[in-house]
C-alpha positions in Angstrom: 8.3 -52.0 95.7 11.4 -54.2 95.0 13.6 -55.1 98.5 17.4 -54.4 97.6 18.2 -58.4 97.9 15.2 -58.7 94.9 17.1 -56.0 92.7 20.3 -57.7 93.6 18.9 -60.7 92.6 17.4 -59.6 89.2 20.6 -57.8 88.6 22.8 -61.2 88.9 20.1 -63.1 86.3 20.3 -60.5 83.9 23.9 -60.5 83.9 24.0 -64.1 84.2 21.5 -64.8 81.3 23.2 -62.8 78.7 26.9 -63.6 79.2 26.3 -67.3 80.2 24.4 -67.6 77.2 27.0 -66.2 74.9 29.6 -68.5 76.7 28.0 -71.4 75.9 26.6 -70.2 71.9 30.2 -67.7 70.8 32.4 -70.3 71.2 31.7 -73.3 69.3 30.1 -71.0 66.5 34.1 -68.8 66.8 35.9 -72.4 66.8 33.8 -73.9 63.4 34.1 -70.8 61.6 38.0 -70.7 61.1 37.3 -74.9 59.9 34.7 -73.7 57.2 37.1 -70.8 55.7 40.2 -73.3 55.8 38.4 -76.3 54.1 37.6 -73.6 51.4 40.9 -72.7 50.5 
């Protein structure tokens, strides 16, 4: 049986995996796309 600290814990690297991981990869990829469509036209 998960302690309340352990499902806090799992709770915090869940939430922590998904949006610090789309932090770090939505970015850049949102900043290069404008670039690509502007050296198009």
């Amino acid at each position: 049986m998960l302690s309340a600290r352990n499902i806090a814990a799992l709770g915090f690297m869940t939430f922590a995996m998904y949006l610090g991981a789309g932090n770090l990869i939505f970015p850049p990829f949102l900043a290069i796309k404008p670039v690509s469509i502007s050296l198009r036209a």
